[in-house]
C-alpha positions in Angstrom: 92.1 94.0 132.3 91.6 97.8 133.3 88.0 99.1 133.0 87.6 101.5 130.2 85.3 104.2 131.1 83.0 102.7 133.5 82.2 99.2 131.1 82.7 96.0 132.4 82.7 92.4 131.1 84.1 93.5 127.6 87.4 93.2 125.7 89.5 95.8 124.4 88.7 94.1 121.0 84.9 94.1 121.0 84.9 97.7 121.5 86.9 98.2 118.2 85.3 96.0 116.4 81.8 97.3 117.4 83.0 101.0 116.4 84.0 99.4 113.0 80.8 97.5 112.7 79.0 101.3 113.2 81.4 103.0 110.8 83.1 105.0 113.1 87.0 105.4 112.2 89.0 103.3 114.9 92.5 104.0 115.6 94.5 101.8 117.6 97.8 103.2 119.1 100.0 100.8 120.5 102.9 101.9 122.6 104.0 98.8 124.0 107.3 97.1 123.1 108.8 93.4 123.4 111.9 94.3 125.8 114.2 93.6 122.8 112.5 96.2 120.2 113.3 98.7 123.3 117.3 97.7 123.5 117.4 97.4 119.7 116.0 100.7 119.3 118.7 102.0 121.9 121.0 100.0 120.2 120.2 101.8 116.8 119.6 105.9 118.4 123.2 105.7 120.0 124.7 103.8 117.1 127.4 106.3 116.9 128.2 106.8 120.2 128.5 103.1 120.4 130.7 102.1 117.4 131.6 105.2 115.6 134.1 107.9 116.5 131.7 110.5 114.5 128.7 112.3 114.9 125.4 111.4 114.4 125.1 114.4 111.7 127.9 112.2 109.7 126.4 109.1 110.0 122.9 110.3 108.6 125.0 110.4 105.5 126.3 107.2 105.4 125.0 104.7 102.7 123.4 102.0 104.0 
């Protein structure tokens, strides 16, 4: 694991919960994605250009 800040010897999930424990707000961002949420999300943003002969501005009004 990559040291956060200069601490050692303690997980990413300590530190969260330790901030909760003191009442401070914790936000946790997570950017990663599973490689098939990143092709099914590339599958969805060029849906049109895949399977439609439109534009994106038509499909937006498409009912789903």
């Amino acid at each position: 694991m990559r040291i956060v800040s200069g601490i050692e010897n303690i997980t990413i999930q300590e530190i969260i919960e330790y901030n909760a424990y003191i009442n401070k707000n914790v936000f946790v961002i997570d950017i990663y994605r599973e490689p098939l949420e990143r092709k099914m999300s590339e599958y969805f943003g060029k849906l049109s250009a895949y399977h439609f002969n439109t534009t994106d501005k038509n499909i937006s009004t498409y009912s789903i």
